[in-house]
C-alpha positions as CSV (number, residue, x, y, z in Angstrom):
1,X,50.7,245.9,-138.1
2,X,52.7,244.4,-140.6
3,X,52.8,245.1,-144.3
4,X,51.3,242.7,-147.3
5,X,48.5,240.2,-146.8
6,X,47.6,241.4,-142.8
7,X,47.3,244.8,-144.9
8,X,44.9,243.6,-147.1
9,X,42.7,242.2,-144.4
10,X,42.7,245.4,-142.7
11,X,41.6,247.0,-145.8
12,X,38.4,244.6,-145.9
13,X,37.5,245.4,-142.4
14,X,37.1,248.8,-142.7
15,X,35.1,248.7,-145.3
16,X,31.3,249.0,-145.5
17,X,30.3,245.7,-146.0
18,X,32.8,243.2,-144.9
19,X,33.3,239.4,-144.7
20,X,36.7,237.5,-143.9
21,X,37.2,235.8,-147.4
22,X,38.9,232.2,-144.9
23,X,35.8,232.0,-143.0
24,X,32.6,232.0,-145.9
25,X,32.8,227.9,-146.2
26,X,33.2,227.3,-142.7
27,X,30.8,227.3,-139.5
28,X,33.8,227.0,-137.1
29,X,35.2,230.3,-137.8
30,X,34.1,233.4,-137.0
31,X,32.3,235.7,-139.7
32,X,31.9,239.2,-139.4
33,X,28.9,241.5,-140.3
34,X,28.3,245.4,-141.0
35,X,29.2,247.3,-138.5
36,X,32.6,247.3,-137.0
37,X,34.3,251.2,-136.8
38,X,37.8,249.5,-136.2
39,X,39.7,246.5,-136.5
40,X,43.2,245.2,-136.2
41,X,44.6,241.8,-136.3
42,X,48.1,240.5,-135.0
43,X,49.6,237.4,-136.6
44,X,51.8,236.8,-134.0
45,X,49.3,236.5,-131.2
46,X,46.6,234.7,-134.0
47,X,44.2,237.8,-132.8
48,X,41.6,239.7,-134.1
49,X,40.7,242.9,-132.2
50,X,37.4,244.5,-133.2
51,X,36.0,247.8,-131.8
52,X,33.2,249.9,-132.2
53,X,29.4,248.0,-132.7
54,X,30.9,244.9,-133.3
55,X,28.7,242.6,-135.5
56,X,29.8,238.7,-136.1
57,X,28.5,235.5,-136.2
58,X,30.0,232.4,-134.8
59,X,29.4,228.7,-134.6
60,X,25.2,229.4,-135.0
61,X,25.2,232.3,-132.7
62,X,25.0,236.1,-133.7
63,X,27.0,238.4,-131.5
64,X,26.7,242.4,-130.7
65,X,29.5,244.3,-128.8
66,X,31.4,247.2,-128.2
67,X,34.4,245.5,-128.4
68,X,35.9,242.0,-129.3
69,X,39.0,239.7,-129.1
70,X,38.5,236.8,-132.0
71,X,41.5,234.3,-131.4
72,X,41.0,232.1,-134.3
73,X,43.5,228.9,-134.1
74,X,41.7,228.5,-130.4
75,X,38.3,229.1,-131.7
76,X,38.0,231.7,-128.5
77,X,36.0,234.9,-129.0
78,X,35.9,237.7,-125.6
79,X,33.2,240.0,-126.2
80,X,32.9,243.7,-124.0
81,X,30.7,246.4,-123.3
82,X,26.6,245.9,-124.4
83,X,27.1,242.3,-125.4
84,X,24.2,240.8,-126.9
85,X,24.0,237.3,-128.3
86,X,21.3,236.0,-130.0
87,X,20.5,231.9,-130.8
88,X,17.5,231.1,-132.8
89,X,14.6,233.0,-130.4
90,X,16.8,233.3,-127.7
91,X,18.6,236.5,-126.6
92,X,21.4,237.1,-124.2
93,X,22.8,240.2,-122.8
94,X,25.8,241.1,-120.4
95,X,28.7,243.3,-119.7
96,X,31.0,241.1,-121.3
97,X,31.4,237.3,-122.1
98,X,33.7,234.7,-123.4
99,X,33.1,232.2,-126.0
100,X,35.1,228.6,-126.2
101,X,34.3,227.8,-130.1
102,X,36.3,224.0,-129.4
103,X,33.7,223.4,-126.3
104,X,31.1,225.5,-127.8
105,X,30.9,227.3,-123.9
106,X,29.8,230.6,-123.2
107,X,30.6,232.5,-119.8
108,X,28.4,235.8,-119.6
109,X,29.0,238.3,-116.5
110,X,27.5,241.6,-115.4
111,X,23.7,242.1,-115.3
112,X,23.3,239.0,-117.2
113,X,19.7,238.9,-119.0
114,X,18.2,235.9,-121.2
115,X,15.2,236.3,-123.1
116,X,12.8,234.3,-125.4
117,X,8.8,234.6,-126.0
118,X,8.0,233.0,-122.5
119,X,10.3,233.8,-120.3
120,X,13.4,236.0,-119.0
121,X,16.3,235.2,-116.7
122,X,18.4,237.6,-114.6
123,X,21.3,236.4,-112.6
124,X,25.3,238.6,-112.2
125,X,27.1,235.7,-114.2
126,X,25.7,232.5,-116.5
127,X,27.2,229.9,-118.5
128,X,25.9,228.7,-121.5
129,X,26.4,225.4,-123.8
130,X,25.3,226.2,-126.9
131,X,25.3,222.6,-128.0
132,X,22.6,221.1,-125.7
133,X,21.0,224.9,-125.2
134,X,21.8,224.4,-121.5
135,X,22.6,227.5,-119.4
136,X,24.0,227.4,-115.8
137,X,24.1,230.4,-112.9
138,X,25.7,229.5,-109.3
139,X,25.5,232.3,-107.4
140,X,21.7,233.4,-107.4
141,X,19.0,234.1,-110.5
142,X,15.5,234.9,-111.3
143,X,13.3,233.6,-113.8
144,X,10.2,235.0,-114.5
145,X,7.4,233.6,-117.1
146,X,6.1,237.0,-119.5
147,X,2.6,237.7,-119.2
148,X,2.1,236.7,-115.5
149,X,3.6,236.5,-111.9
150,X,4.9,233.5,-112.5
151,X,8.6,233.2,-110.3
152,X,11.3,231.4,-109.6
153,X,14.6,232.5,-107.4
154,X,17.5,230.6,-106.3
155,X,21.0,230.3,-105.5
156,X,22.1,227.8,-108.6
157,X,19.9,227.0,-111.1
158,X,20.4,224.8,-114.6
159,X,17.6,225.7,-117.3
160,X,16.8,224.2,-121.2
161,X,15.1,227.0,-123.2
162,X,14.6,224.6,-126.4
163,X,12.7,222.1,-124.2
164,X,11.5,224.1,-120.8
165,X,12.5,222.4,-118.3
166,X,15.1,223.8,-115.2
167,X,16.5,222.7,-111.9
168,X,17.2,224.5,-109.1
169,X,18.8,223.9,-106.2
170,X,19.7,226.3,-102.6
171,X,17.3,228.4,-101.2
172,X,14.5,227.8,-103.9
173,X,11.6,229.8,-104.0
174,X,8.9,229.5,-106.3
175,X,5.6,232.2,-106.4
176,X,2.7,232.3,-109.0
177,X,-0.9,233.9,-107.8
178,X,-0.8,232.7,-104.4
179,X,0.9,229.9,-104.0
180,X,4.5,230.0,-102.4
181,X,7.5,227.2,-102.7
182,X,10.3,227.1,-100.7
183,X,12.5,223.9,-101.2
184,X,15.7,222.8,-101.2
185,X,15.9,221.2,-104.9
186,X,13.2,221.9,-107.6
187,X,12.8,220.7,-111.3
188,X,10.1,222.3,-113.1
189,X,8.4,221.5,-116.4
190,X,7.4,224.7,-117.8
191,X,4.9,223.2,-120.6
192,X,2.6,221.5,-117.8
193,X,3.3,223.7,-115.1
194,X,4.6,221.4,-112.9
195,X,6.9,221.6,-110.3
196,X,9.1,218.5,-108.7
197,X,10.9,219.1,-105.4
198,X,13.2,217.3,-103.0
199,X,14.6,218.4,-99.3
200,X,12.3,219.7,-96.9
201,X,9.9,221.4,-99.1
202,X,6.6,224.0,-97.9
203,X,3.9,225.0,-100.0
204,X,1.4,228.3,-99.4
205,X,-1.6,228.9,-100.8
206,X,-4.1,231.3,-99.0
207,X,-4.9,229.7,-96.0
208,X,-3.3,226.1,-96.7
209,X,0.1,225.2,-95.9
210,X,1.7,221.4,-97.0
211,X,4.9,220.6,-95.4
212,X,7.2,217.5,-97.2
213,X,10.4,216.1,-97.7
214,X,9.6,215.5,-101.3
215,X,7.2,215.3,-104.4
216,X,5.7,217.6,-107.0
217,X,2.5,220.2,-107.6
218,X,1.2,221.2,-110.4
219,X,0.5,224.4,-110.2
220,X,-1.6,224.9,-113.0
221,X,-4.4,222.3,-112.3
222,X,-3.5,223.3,-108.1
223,X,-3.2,219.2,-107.3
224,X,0.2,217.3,-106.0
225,X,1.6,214.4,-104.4
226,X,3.4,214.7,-101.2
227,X,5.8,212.2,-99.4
228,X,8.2,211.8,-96.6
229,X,6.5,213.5,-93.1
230,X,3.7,215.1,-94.8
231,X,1.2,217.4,-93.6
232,X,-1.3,219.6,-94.5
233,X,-3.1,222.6,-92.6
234,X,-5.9,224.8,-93.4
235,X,-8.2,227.4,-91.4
236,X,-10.1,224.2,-89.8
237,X,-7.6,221.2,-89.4
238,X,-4.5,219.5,-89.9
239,X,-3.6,216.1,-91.7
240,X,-0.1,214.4,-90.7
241,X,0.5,211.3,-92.7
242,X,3.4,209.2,-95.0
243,X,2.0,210.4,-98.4
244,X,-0.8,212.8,-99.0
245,X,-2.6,213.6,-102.6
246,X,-4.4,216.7,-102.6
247,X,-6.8,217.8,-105.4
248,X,-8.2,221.6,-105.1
249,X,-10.5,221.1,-107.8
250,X,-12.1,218.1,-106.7
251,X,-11.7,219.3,-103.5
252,X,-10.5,216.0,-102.6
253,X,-7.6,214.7,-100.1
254,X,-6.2,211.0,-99.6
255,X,-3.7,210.1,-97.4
256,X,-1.7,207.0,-96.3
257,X,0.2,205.5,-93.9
258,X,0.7,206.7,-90.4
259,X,-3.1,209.6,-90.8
260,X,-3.1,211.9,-88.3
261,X,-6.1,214.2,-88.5
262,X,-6.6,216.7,-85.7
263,X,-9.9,218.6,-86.5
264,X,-10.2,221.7,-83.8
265,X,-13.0,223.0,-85.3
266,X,-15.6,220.3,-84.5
267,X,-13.4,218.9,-82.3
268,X,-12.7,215.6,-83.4
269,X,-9.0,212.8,-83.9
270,X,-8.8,210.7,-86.9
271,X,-6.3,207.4,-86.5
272,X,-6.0,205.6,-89.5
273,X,-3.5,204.1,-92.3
274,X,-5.6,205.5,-95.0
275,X,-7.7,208.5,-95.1
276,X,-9.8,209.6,-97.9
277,X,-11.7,213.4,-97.7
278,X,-14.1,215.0,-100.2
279,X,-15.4,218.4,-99.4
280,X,-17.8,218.1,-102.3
281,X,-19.2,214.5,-101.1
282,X,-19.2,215.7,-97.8
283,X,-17.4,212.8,-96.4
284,X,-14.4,211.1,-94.4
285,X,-13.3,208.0,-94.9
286,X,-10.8,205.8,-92.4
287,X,-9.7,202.3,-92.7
288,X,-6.9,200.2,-91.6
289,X,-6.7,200.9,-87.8
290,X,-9.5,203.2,-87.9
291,X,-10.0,205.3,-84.5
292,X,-12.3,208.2,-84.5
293,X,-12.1,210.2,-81.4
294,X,-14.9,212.5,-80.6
295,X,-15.0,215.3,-77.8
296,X,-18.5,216.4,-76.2
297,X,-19.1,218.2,-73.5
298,X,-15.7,217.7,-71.8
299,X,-16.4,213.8,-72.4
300,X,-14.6,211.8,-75.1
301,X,-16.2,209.1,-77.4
302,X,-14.0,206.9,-78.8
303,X,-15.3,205.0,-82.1
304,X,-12.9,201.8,-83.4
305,X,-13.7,199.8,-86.7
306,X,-11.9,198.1,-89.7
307,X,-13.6,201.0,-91.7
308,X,-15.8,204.6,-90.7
309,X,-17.5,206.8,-92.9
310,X,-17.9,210.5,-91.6
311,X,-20.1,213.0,-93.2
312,X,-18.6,216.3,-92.9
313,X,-22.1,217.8,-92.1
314,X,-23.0,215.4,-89.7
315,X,-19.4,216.2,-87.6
316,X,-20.6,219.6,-87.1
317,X,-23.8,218.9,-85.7
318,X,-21.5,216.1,-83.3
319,X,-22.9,212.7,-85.0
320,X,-21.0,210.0,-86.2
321,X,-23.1,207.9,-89.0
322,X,-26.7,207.0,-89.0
323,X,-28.7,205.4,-91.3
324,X,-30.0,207.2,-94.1
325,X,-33.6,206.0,-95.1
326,X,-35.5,208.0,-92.9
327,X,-33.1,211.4,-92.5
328,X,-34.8,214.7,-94.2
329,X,-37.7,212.8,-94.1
330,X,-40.9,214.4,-94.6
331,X,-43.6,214.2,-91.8
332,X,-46.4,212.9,-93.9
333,X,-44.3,210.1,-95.9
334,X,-42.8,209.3,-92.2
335,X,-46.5,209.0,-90.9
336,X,-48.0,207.3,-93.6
337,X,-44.9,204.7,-93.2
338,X,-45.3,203.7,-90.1
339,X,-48.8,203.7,-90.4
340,X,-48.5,200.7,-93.1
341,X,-45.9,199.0,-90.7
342,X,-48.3,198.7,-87.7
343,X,-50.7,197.5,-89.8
344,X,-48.7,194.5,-90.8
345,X,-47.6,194.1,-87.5
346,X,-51.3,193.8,-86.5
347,X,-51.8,191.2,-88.7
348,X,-48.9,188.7,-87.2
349,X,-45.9,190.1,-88.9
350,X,-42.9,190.3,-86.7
351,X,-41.2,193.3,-87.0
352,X,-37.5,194.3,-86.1
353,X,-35.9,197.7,-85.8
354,X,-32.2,197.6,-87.0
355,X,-29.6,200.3,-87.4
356,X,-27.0,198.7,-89.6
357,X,-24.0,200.6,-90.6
358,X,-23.3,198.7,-93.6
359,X,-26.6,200.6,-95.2
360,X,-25.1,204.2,-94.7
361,X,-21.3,203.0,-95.7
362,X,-23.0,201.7,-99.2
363,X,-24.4,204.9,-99.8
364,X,-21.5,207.2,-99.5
365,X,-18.9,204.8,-101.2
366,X,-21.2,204.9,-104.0
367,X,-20.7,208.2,-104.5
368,X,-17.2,207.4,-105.5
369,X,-18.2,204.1,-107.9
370,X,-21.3,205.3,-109.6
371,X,-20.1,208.5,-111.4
372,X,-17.3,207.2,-112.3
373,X,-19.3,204.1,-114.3
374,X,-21.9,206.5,-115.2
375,X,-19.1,209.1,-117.1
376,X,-17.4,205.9,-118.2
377,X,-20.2,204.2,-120.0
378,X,-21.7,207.6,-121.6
379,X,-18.9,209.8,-121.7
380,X,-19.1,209.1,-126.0
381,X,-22.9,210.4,-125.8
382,X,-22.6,212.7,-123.4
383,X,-19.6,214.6,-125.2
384,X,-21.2,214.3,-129.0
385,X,-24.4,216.0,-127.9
386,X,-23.9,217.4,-124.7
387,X,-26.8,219.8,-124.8
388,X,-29.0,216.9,-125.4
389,X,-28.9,216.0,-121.6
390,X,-29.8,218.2,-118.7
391,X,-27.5,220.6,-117.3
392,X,-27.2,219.6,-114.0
393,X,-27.8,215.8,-114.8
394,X,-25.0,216.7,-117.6
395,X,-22.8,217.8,-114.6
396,X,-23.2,215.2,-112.2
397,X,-22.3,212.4,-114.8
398,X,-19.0,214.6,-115.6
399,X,-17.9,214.6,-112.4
400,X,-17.2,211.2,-112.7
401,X,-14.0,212.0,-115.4
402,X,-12.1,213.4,-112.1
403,X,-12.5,210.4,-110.0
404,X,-9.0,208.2,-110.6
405,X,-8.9,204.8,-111.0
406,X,-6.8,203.8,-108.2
407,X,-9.9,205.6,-106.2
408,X,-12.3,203.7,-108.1
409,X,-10.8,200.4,-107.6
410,X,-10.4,200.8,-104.2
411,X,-14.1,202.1,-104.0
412,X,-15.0,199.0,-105.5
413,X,-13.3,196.6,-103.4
414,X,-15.0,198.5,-100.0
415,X,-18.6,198.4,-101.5
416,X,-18.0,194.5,-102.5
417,X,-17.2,193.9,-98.9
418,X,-20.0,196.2,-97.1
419,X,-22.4,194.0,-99.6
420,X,-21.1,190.7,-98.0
421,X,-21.0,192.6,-94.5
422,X,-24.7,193.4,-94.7
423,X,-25.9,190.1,-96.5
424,X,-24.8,188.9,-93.4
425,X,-26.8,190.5,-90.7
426,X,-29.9,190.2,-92.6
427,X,-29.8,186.9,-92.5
428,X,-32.8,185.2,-91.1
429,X,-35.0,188.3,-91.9
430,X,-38.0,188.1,-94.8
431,X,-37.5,191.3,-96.4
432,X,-36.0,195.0,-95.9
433,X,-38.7,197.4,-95.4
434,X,-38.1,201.5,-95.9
435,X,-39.7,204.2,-97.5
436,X,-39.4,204.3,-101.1
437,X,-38.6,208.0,-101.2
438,X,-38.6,210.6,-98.3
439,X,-39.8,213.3,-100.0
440,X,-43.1,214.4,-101.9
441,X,-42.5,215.5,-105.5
442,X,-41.4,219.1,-105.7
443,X,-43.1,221.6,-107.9
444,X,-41.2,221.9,-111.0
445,X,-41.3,225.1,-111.5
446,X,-39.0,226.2,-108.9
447,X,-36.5,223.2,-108.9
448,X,-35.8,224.8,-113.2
449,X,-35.0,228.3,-111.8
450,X,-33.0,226.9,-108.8
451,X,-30.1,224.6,-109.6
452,X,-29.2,224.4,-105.9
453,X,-32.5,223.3,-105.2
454,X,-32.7,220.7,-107.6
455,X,-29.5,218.9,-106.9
456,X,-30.7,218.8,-103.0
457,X,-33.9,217.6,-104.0
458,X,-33.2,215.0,-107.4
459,X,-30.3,213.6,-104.7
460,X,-32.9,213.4,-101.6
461,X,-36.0,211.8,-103.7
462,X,-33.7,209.0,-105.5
463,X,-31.3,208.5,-102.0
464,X,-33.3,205.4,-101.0
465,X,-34.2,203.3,-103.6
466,X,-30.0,204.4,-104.9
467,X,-29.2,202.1,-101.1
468,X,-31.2,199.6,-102.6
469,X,-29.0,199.3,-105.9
470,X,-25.7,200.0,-103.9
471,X,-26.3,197.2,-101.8
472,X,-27.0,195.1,-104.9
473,X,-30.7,194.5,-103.3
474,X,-33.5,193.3,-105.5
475,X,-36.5,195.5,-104.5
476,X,-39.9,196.8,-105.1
477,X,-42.6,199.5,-103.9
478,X,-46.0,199.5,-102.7
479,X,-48.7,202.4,-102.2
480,X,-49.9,203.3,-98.8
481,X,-53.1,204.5,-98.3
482,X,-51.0,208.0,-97.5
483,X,-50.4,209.8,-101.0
484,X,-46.9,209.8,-102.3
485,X,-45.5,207.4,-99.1
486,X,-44.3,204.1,-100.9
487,X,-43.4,201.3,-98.7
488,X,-40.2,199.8,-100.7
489,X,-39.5,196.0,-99.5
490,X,-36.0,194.9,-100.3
491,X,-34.4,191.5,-100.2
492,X,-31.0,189.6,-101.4
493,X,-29.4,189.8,-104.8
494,X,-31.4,187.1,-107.2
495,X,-34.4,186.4,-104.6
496,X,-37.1,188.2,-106.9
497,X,-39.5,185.1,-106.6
498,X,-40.0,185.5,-103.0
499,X,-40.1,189.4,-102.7
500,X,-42.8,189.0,-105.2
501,X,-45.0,186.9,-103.0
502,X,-44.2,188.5,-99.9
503,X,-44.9,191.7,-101.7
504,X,-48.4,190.6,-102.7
505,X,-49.4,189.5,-98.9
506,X,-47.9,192.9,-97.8
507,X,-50.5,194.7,-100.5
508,X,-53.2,193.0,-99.5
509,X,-52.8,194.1,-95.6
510,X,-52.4,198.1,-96.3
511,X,-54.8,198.1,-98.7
């Protein structure tokens, strides 16, 4: 050490409290706190050697080490031994690290750990820019969320702690609760818990597995978009197709281009360019080069159309749409029914049995079209006084908030067409005749305690006059001398003049 003013900086340094008197104006240089046991600086070499629970901060950053090497004309600090850095909420430790004050660049090796309130990082060697926050690892790291089992592992990985969002790329695997992602390149917004991938990318969650060559999940709401020879597989079926949207809550599925659906449990093909699949509406829907191809009893029915509807519960029991007015009927509104129509045919009516498919497609794309206008169009009074409305009423209207628009548009565009479709084959005919409901009227006492069995029976004793207004039919209903059997006699939009008069000559035969 040499003599005079290197002396008197020494002196400084080993005192209690200690600041470097060319540093206190400037954030560029480095400015030490309490703590250091020794230090020595060397003109010559521009070097400041500090040993012993080193303390300093530099360029916004606070720094804890056993040991440090401050080279201050090159603005470059090498910290050793229990190095902690700390920057705003974040905290980094290592074995040692180097600091570049003119690039503002941090390396950190050995057992390298980053910290904040939401999540830690553990890799064998990281660099950080302070500037932009960003830190890098290349040769494998972990990040975990706190608080849950929230993970990611890969071989390189880029991540932003001020905003949240990382990339990853090489052997990327991602875990939380259940679901597993492996990929080959993954982005993930940590604020929405979403995750973007690219390269040939599978996704496990309990007994579903979706295969792509890109797109994202969101693995907080359990929806995602896949693309590129995409598939999806469950306990009952699997789903090959261009791009495939999938929507656990909803339990809802839509795929495009190129469908493939091979389901081994009721032993069915689906052929399509679009597919659209609601567990909770109990339906399939194909279009565009629709093929359904069903196998029964060794023999195989083949079913083409522009468009099919499937209902999931009638697969199972190996039927392929009906008509819905008379299904769940009960006996005595069946009876009393036919009874009226064999009166009118007795009295010179001519009357022709149809089965028209257009009826039944109607009906189940309105399941798509009328919540989401019912939610639309009383969402305000629904939400400002919710308890105002029956529960499960309440709930049914809601469910419309989850159907997108896309969906609803599309919806839209397949009822409009099924109305011209049907408008068409009843051409020639007077009037539509069906029962008004299938059902008696339940006791009410049971349908309060049992929310099951209301839904099934509100849905059953409004399903056929709700045909009537899918189809956009004007309509009205009779009495039949059999109590609670209504005879309902539809005709075209706009035609109320004449359902009214043929209505009055039908009530005066049945009664």
């Amino acid at each position: 050490m040499k003599k005079g003013r290197n002396y008197i900086k020494t002196a400084l340094f080993m005192s209690a409290f200690f600041l470097m008197s060319n540093v206190l104006s400037q954030n560029d240089v480095l400015k030490l706190l309490p703590g250091s046991k020794k230090a020595n600086y060397y003109e010559s070499n521009d070097l400041l050697k500090l040993e012993g629970n080193v303390h300093f901060e530099y360029q916004g950053n606070t720094m804890y080490c056993d040991s440090a090497y401050y080279f201050e004309k090159r603005k470059i600090v090498h910290a050793y031994g229990k190095v902690h850095i700390i920057k705003e909420r974040i905290n980094m430790f290592c074995d040692s690290a180097f600091f570049n004050g003119e690039s503002e660049r941090a390396k950190l090796w050995g057992n390298v750990r980053v910290r904040d309130l939401d999540y830690r990082l553990t890799t064998d060697s990281l660099e950080y820019i302070s500037a932009s926050g960003r830190a890098i690892y290349r040769n494998y790291g972990t990040i975990r969320k706190n608080g849950s089992n929230e993970k990611i592992v890969s071989k390189i990985g880029y991540f932003y702690p001020e905003s949240k969002n990382y990339f990853f790329s090489d052997s990327v695997v991602y875990t939380n609760d259940g679901i597993r992602i492996t990929t080959d390149t993954l982005s993930y917004e940590y604020n929405n818990q979403k995750t973007i991938f690219n390269g040939k990318t599978h996704i496990r969650k309990d007994s579903m597995t979706m295969i792509c060559n890109y797109g994202w999940y969101d693995t907080k709401l359990n929806k995602g978009y896949l693309h590129g020879d995409a598939s999806y597989e469950d306990s009952s079926q699997i789903l090959y197709a261009d791009t495939i949207r999938y929507d656990e809550k909803i339990q809802q599925i839509i795929a495009k281009k190129d469908v493939h659906l091979i389901n081994e449990k009721n032993n069915f093909v689906l052929h399509s360019n679009f597919l659209y699949s609601s567990d909770s509406l109990n339906l399939t829907y194909i279009t565009d080069c629709a093929l359904a191809k069903l196998v029964q009893n060794k023999d195989t029915i083949f079913l083409h159309g522009d468009s099919l509807f499937i209902r999931n519960d009638s697969i199972e029991k190996k039927k392929i749409i009906k008509n819905m007015f008379f299904e769940n009927i009960d006996s005595e509104i069946n009876d009393g029914f036919y009874s009226a129509i064999e009166r009118i045919i007795k009295n010179g009516a001519k009357v022709e049995y149809k089965s028209i498919s257009e009826i039944d497609n109607a009906l189940e794309i309105s399941k798509i079209v009328f919540p989401a206008e019912a939610y639309g169009m009383w969402q305000q009074e629904i939400e400002k006084s919710p308890e105002k409305m029956f529960a499960p009423i309440r709930e049914r209207f809601r469910s419309g908030q989850h159907i997108l628009a896309h969906d609803y548009v599309f919806s839209l565009q397949q009822l409009f067409e099924f109305r011209m479709s049907f408008l068409k084959k009843i051409m020639g005919f007077d009037a539509i005749l069906a029962p008004t409901s299938p059902i008696k009227p339940p006791r009410i006492t049971k349908l309060i305690d049992d929310h099951d069995l209301f839904t099934e029976k509100n849905l059953l004793a409004l399903r056929n006059t709700r045909i009537a207004n899918s189809l956009n039919l004007c309509a009205l209903t009779l009495p039949t001398e059999t109590d609670f059997s209504g005879l309902m006699i539809m005709g075209p939009p706009n035609n109320e003049l004449d359902l009214m008069s043929i209505g009055l000559t039908i009530e005066k035969i049945i009664q």
